[in-house]
DSSP file (Angstrom, degrees, kcal/mol; ACC not computed):
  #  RESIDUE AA STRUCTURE BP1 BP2  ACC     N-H-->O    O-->H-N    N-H-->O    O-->H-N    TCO  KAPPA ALPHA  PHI   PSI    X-CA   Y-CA   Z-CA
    1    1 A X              0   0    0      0, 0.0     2,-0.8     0, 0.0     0, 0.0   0.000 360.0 360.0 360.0  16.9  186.7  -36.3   -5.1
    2    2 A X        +     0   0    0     25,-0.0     2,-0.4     1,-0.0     8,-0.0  -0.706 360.0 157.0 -81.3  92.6  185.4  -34.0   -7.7
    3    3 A X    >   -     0   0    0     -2,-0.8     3,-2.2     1,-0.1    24,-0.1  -0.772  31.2-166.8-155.2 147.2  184.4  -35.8  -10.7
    4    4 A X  T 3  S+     0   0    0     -2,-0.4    -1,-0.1     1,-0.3    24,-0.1   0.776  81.9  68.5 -72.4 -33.6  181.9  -35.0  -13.8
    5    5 A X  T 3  S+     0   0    0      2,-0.0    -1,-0.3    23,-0.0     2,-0.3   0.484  86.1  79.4 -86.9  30.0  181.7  -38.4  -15.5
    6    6 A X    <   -     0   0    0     -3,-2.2    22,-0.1     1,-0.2    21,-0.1  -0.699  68.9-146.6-107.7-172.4  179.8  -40.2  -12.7
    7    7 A X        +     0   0    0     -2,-0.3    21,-0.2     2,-0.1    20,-0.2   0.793  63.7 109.9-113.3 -49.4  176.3  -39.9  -12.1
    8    8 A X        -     0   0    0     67,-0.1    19,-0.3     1,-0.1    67,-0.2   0.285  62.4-136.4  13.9 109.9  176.5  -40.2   -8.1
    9    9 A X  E     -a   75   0A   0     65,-0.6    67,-1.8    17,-0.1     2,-0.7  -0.525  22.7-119.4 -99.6-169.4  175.7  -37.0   -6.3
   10   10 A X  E     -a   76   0A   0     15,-1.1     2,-0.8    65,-0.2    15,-0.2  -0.632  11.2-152.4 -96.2  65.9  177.9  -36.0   -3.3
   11   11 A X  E     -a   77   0A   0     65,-1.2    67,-1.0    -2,-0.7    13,-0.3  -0.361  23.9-167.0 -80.6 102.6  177.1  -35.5    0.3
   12   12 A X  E     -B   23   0B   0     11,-1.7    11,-2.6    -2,-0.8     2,-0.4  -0.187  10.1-151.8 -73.9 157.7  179.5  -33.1    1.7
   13   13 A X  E     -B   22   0B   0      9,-0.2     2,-0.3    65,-0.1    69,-0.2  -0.979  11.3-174.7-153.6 141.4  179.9  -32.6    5.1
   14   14 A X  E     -B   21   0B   0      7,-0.7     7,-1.8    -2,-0.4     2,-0.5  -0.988   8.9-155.9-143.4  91.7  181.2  -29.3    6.2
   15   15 A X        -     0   0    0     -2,-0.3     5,-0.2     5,-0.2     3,-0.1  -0.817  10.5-173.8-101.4 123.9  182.1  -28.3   10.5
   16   16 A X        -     0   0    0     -2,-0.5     2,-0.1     3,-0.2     5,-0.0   0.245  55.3 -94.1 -75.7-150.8  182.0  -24.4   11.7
   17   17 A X  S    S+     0   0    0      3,-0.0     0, 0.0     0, 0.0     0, 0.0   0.711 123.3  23.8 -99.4-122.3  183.1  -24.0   15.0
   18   18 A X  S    S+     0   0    0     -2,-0.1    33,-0.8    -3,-0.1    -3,-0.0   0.503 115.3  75.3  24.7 -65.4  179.0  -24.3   16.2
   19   19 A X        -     0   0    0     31,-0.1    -3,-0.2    32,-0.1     2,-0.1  -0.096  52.8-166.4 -98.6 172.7  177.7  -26.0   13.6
   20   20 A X        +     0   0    0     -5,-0.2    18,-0.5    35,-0.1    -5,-0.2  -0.709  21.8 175.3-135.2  85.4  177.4  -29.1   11.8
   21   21 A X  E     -B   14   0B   0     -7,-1.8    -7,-0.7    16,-0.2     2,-0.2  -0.509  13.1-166.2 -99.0 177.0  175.9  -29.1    8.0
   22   22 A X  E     -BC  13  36B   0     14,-1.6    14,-1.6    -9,-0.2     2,-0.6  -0.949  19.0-173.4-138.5  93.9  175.5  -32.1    5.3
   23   23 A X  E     -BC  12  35B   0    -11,-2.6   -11,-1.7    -2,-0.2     2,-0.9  -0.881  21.9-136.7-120.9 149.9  174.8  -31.1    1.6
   24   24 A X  E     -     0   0B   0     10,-4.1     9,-1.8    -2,-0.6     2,-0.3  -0.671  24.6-161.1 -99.9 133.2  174.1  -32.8   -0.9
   25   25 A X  E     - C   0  32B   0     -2,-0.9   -15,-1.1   -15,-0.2     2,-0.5  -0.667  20.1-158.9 -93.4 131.3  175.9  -31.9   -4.0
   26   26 A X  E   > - C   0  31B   0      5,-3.9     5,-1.3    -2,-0.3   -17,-0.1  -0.978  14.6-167.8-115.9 144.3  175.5  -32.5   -8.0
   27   27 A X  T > 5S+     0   0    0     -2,-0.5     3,-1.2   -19,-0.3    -1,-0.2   0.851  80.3  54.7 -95.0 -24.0  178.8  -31.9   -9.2
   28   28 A X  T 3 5S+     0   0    0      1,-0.3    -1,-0.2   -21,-0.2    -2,-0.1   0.984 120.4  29.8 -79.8 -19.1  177.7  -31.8  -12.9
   29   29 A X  T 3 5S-     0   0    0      2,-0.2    -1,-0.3   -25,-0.0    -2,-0.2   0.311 100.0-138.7-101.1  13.2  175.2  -29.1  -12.4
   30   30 A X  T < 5 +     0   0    0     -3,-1.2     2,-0.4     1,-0.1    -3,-0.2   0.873  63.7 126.3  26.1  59.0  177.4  -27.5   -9.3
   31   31 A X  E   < -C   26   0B   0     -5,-1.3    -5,-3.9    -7,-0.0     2,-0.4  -0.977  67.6-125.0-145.3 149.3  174.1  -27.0   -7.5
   32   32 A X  E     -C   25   0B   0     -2,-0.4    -7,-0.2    -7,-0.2     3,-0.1  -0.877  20.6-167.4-110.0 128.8  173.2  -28.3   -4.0
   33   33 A X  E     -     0   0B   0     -9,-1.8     2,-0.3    -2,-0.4    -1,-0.2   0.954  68.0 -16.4 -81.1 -69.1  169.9  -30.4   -4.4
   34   34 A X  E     -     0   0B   0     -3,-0.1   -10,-4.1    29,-0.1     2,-0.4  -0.772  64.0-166.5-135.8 179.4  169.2  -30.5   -0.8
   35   35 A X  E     -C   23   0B   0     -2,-0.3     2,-0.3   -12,-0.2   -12,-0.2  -0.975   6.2-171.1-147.3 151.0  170.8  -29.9    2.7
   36   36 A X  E     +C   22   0B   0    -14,-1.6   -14,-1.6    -2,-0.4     2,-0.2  -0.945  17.3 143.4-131.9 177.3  170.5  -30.4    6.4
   37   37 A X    >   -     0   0    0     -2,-0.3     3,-3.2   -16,-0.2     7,-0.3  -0.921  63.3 -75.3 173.3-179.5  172.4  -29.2    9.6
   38   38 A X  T 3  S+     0   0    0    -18,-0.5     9,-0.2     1,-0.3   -17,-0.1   0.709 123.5  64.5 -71.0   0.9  172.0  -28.1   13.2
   39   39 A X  T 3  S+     0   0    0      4,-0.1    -1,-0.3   -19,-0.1     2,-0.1   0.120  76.9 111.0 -91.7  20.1  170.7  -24.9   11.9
   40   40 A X  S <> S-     0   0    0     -3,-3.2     4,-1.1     1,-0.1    -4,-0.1  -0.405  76.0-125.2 -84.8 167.3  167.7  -26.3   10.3
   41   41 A X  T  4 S+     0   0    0      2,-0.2     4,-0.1     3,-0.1    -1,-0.1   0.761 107.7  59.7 -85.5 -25.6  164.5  -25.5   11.6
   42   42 A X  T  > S+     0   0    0      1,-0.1     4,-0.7     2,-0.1     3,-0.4   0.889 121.2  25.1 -63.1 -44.5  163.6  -29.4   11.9
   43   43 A X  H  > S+     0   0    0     -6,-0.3     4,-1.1     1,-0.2    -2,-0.2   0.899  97.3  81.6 -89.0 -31.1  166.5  -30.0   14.1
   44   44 A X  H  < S+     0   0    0     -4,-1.1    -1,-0.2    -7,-0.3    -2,-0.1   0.428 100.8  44.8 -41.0 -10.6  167.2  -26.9   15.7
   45   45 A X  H  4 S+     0   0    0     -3,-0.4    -1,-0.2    -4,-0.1    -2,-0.2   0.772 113.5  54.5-114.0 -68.1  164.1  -27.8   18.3
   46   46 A X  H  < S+     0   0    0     -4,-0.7     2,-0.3    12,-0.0    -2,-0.2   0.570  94.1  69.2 -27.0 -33.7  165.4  -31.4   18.7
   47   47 A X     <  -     0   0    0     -4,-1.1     4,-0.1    -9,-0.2     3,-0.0  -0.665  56.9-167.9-107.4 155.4  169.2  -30.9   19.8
   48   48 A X  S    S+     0   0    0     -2,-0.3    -1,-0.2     2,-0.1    -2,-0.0   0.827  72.1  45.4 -98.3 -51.8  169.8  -29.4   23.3
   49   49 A X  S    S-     0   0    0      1,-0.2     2,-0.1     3,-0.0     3,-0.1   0.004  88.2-111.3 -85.2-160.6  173.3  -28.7   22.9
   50   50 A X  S    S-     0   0    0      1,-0.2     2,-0.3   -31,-0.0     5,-0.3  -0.037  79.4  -8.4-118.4-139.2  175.2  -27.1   20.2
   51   51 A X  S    S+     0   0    0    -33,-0.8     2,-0.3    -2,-0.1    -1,-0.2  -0.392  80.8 107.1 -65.7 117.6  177.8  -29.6   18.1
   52   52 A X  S  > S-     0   0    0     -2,-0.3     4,-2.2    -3,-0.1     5,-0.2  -0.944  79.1 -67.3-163.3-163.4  178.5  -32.9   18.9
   53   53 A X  H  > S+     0   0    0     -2,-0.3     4,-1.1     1,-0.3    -2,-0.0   0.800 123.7  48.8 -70.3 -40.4  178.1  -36.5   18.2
   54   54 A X  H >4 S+     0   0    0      2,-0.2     3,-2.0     1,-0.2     4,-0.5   0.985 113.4  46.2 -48.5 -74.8  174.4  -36.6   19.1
   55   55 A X  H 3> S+     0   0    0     -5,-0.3     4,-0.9     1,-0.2    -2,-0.2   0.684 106.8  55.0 -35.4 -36.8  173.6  -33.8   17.2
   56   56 A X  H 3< S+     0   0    0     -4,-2.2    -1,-0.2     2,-0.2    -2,-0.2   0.589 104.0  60.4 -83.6 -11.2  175.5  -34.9   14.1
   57   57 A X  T X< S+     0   0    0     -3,-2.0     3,-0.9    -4,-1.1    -2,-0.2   0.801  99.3  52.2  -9.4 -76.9  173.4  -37.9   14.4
   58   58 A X  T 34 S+     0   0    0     -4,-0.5    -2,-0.2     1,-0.4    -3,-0.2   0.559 113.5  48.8 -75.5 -30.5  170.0  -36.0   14.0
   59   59 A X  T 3< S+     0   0    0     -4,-0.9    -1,-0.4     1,-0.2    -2,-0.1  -0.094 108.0  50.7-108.6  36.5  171.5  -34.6   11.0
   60   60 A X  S <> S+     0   0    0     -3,-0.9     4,-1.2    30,-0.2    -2,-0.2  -0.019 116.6  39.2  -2.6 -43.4  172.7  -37.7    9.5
   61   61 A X  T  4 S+     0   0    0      2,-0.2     4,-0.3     3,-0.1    -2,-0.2   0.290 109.7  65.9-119.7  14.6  169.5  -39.4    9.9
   62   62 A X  T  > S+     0   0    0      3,-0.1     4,-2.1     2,-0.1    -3,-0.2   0.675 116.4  33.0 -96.0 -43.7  167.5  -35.8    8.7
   63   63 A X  H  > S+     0   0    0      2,-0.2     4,-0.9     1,-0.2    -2,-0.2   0.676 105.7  62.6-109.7  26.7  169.1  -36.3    5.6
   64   64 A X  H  X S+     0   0    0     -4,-1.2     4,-2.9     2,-0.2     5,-0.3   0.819 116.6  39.3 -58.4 -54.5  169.2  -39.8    5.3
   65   65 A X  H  > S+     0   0    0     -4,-0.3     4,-1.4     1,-0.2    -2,-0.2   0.996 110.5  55.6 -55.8 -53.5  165.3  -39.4    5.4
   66   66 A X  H  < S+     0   0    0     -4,-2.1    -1,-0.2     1,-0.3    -3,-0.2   0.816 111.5  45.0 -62.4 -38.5  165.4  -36.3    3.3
   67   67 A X  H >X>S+     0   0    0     -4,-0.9     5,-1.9     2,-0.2     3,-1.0   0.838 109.4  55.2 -72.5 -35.6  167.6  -38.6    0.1
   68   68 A X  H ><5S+     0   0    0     -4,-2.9     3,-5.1     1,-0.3     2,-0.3   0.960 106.2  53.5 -89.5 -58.3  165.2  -41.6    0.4
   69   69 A X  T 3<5S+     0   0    0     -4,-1.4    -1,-0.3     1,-0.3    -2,-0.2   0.466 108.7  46.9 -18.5 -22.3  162.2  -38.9   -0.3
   70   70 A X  T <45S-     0   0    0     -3,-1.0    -1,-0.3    -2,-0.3    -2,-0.2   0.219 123.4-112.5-112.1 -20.9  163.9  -37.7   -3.3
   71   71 A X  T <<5 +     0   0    0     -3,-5.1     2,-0.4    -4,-0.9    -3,-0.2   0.989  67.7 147.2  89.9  46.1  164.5  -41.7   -4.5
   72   72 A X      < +     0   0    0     -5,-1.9    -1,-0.3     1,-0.1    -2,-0.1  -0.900  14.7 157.7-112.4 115.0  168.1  -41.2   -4.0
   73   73 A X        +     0   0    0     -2,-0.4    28,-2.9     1,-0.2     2,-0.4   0.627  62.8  53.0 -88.9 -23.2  169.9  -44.7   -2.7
   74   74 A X  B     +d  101   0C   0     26,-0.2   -65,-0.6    28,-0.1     2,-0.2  -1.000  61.6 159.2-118.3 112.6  173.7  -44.1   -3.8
   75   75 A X  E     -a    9   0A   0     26,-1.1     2,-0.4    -2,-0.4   -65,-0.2  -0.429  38.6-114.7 179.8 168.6  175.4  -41.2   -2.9
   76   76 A X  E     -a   10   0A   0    -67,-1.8   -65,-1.2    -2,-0.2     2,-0.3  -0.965  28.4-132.7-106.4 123.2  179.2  -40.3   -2.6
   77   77 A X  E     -a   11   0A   0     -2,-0.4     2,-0.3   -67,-0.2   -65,-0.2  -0.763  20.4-170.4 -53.6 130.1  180.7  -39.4    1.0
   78   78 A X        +     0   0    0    -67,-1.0   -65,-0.1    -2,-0.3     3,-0.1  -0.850  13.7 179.2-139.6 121.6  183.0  -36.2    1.4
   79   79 A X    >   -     0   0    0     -2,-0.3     3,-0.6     1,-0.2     2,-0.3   0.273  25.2-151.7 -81.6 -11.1  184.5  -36.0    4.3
   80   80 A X  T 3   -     0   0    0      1,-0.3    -1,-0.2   -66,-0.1   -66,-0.1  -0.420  61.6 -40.5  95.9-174.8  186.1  -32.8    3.3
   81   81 A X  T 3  S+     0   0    0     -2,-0.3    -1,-0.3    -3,-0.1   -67,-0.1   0.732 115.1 104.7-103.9 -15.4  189.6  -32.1    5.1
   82   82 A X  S <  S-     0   0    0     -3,-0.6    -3,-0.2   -69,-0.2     2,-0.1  -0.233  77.3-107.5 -61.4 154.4  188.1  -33.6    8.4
   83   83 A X        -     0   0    0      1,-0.1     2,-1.1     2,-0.0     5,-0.3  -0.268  27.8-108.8 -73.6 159.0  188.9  -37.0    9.7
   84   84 A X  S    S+     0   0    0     -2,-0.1     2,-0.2     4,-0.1    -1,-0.1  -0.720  84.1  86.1-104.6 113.8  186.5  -39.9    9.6
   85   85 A X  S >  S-     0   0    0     -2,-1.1     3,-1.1     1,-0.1     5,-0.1  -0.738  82.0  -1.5 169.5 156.0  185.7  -40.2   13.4
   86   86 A X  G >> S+     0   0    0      1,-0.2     4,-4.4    -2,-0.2     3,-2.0  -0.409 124.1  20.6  47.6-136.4  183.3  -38.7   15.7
   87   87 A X  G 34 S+     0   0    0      1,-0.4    -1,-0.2     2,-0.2   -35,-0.1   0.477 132.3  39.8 -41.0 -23.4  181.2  -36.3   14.2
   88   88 A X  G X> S+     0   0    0     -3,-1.1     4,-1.1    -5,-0.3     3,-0.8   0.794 110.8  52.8-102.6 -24.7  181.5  -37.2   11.2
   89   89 A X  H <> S+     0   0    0     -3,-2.0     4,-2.8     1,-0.2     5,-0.5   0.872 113.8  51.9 -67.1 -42.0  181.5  -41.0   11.5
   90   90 A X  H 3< S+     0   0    0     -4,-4.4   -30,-0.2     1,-0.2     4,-0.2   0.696 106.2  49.4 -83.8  20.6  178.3  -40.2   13.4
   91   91 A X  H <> S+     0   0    0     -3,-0.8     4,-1.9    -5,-0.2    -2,-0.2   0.850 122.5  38.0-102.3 -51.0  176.8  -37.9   10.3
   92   92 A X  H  X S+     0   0    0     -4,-1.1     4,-3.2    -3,-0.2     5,-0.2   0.921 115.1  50.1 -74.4 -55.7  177.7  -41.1    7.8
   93   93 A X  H  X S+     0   0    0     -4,-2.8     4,-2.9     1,-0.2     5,-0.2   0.992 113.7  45.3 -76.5 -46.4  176.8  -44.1   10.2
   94   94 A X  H >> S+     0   0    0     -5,-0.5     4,-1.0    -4,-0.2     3,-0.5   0.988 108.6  55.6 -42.6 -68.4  173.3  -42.5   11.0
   95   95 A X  H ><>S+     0   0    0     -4,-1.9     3,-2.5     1,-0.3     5,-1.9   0.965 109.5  58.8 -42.2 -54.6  172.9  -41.8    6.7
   96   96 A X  H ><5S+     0   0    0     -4,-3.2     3,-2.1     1,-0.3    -1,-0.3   0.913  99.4  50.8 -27.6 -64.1  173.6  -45.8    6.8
   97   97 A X  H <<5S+     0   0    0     -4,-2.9    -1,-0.3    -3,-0.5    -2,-0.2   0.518  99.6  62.3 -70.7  -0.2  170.9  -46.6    8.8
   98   98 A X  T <<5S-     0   0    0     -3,-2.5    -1,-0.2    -4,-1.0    -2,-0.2   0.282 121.9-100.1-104.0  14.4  168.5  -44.8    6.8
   99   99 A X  T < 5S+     0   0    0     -3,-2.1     2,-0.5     1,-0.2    -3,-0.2   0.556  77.3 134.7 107.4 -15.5  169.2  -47.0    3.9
  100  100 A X      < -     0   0    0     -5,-1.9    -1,-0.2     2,-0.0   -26,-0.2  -0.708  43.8-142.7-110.1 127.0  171.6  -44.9    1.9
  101  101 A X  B      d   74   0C   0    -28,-2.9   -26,-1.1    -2,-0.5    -1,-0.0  -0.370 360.0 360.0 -90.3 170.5  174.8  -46.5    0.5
  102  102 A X              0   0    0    -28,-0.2    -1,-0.2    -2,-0.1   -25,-0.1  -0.268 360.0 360.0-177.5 360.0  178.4  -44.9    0.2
């Protein structure tokens, strides 16, 4: 989904075995403007457990906040080689509710 004439940045979303990250991408300048995941320090006091749908929530809607602060409304979804369900539907449908379209 890599491609240089749009202007769109990219929020990638990337699961460790633990973890759950989100980054946000600009493909022309191959730099990540910003990022969240259960290893932030903002969420890392918020989640009880370690990855799942709850958690991937809180990091959906940390950087849903975290794009509209920066004025970003439009964004790209990559999903990555994962499938769009669970964790990741709930990383996207949270980023939704914060206003940001894909």
């Amino acid at each position: 989904m890599k491609s240089n004439n749009t202007k769109k940045l990219r929020l990638y979303i990337f699961k460790s075995n633990k973890h759950i990250y989100a980054n946000l991408i600009d493909d022309n300048t191959q730099k990540v403007i910003t990022s969240s995941s259960t290893i932030s320090k903002e969420i890392k006091n918020k989640i009880k457990y370690g990855k799942n749908c709850a958690t991937a929530q809180i990091v959906g809607q940390h950087i849903g906040v975290k794009l509209k602060k920066l004025g970003i409304k439009e964004i790209i979804f990559d999903r990555g080689h994962n499938l769009y369900h669970g964790q990741v539907k709930a990383v996207a449908d949270a980023t939704r509710k914060e206003g940001i379209i894909f």
